[in-house]
C-alpha positions, 0 to 999 in steps of 0.5 A, spaced: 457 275 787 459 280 782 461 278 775 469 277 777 467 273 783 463 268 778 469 268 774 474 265 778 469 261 782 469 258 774 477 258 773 477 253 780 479 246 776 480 239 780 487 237 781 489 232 775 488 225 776 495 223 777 496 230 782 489 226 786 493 219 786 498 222 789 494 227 795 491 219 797 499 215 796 501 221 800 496 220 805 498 213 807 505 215 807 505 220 812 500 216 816 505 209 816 512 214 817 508 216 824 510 210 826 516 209 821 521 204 826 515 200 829 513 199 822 519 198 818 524 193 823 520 187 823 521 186 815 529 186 816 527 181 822 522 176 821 526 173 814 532 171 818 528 167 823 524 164 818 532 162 813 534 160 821 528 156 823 526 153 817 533 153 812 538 152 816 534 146 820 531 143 815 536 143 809 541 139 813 536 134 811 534 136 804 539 135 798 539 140 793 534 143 789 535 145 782 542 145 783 542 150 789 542 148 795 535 148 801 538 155 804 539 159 797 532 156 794 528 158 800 532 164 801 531 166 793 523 165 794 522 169 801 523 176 797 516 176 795 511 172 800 512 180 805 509 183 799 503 178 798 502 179 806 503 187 807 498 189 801 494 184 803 493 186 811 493 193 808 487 192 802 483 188 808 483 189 815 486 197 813 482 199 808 475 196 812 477 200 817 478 207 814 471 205 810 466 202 817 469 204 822 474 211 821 470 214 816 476 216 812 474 216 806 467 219 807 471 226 808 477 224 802 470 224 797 467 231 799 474 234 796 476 233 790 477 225 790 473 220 787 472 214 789 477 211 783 481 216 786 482 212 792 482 206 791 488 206 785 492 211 791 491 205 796 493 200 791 499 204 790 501 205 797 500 198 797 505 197 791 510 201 794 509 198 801 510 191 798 517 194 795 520 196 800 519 190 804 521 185 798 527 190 798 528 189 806 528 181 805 533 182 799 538 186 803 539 181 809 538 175 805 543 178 800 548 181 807 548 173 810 551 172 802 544 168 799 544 172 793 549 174 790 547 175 782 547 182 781 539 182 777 537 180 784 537 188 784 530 188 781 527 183 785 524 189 788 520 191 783 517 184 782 514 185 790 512 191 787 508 188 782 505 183 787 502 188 792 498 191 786 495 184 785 493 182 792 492 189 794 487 189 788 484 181 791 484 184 797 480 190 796 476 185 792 474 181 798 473 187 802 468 189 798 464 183 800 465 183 808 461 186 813 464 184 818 472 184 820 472 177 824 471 174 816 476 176 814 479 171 817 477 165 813 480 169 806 486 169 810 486 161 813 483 158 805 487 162 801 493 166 803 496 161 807 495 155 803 499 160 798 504 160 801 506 153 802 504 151 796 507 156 791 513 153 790 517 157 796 517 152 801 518 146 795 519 146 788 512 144 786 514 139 781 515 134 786 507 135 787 502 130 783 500 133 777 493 136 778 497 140 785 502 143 779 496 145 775 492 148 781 498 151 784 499 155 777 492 158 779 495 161 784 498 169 783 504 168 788 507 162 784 508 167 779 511 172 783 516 166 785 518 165 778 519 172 776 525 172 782 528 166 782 529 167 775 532 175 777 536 171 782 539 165 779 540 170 772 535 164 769 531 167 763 526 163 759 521 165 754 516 162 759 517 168 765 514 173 759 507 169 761 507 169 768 508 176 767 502 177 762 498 173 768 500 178 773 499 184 769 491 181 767 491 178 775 491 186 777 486 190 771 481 185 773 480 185 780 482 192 781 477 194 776 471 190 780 474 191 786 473 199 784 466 198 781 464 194 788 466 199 793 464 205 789 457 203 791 459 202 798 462 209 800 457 213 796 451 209 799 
């Protein structure tokens, strides 16, 4: 190789840490837009049963609920569990699939890519999934005349910030499974009980005191808060901390989930 030739091979520069990020969102992206419709009708769907079944046939037995009736609080506190649930089947079932039985990532790490890079791009696209879903729910809920405060316009954004944090949890419980059947215990002890007891279902003051200190342990219970305020235009110095708490929430288990898995992909 003559002295030129060594010379280009030096200029040769991995893309930039946002340019890699973007190569492992974009990825996803065109693996999920394949199959664009049998993908994205079921989040314009599901809520209108769940509104119907739940809302509609139980609220003619409920009274109000913080001034409102049983429709709007359920409706208002719909937006977000979509986004918990998406992030949190792509961070757990999807990525142990490309990690144990696609190999995906063993060919993303022998380009350009760090393990990092991967991970951040996958919570990303969980991110974005999340939105899109949250988005999905506002829309019909919005359409049947549930929410009408123009600030629900960002609700969105809320959902997005929900599926950093659970894809985040996920990858943090995938990075112990070693079987796929066991994710079937996060999904029953955690991920359910969550969504009964997050104050979407009810309002969580009619719990016993030591049950309102727990559920405030739970990440989609701040996710609840921050869109009902969005919805109903009520804002307290309060949301400022379960902000705080989500924000927290993703920048530990991201940065132990990326630690664990970084060992697992390259062993």
């Amino acid at each position: 190789m003559n002295s030129q030739a060594v010379a280009m091979v030096g200029d040769i520069r991995p893309p930039n840490f946002l340019k890699r990020l973007y190569s492992v969102w974009f990825r996803h992206v065109r693996v999920y837009t394949k199959h664009l419709f049998s993908n994205g009708f079921p989040p314009f769907v599901e809520p209108l049963f769940f509104i119907a079944g739940i809302g509609l046939g139980l609220g003619r037995y409920v009274g109000m609920i913080d001034g409102m009736s049983y429709v709007l609080f359920l409706a208002s506190g719909m937006i977000v569990p979509p986004a918990m649930f998406t992030s949190t089947f792509e961070c757990t079932f999807g990525t142990f699939i490309r990690l144990e039985f696609d190999k995906v990532y063993d060919g993303m790490v022998s380009a350009s890519l760090t393990v990092r890079d991967l991970f951040i791009g996958e919570i990303l696209f969980a991110g974005t999934k999340s939105f899109f879903f949250s988005a999905a729910v506002l829309i019909v809920v919005s359409c049947f005349g549930l929410i009408q405060s123009p600030m629900a316009i960002f609700t969105p954004l809320i959902g997005f910030l929900t599926g950093l944090m659970f894809a985040s949890l996920g990858l943090f419980v995938t990075s112990f499974v070693k079987n796929i059947n066991h994710f079937n215990f996060y999904f029953t002890g955690l991920i359910t009980p969550m969504f009964f007891f997050s104050g979407i279902v009810f309002p969580l003051d009619s719990l016993p005191l030591i049950g309102q200190w727990a559920a405030a342990l739970f990440p989609l219970k701040h996710s609840v808060d921050l869109v009902r305020a969005f919805c109903f235009n009520r804002f307290e110095p309060a949301l400022l901390l379960n902000l705080l708490y989500i924000l927290v929430f993703i920048a530990i288990f991201g940065t132990l989930a990326i630690r664990r898995l970084r060992n697992r992909v390259i062993n």
